[in-house]
C-alpha positions in Angstrom: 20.8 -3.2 13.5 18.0 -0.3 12.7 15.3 0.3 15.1 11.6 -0.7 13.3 9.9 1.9 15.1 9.5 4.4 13.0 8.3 2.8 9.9 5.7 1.6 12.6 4.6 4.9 13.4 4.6 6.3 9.8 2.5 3.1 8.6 0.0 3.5 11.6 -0.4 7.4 10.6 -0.8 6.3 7.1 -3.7 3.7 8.5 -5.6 6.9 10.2 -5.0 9.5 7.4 -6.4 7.0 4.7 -9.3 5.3 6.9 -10.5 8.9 7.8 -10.4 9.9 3.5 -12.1 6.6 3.0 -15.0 7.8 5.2 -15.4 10.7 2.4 -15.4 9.0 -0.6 -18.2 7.1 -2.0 -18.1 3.5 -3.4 -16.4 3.6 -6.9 -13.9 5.9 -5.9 -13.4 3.4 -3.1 -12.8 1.0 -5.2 -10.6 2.7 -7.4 -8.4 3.9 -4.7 -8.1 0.4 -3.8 -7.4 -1.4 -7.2 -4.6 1.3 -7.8 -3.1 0.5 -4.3 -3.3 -3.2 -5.1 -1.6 -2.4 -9.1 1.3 -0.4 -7.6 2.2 -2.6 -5.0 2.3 -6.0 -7.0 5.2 -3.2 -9.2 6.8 -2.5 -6.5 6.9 -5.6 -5.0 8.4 -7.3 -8.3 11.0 -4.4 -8.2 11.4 -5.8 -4.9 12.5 -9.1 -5.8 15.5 -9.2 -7.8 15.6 -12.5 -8.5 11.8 -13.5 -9.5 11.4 -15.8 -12.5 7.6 -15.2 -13.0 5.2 -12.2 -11.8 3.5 -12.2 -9.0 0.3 -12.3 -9.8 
């Protein structure tokens, strides 16, 4: 069995390096950041899923 731990750690550094950019950038590039976050992990996630009959979304 792995240990979990340190995907833990590297997603909790991610959550403090992204929050602190965030605090930079004004609204639309907010925004942006965000809807290319949500684009790339819906294709990622349906990569994910070998066996998925329709798209996530």
């Amino acid at each position: 069995m792995r240990s979990s731990a340190f995907p833990a750690i590297v997603l909790c550094a991610a959550i403090v390096v992204v929050g602190g950019l965030s605090t930079q950038a004004n609204w639309k590039t907010f925004f942006l950041m965000n809807g290319i976050a949500a684009i790339l992990t819906m294709c990622f996630a349906s990569l994910a899923v070998p066996n998925a009959k329709q798209p996530l979304i």
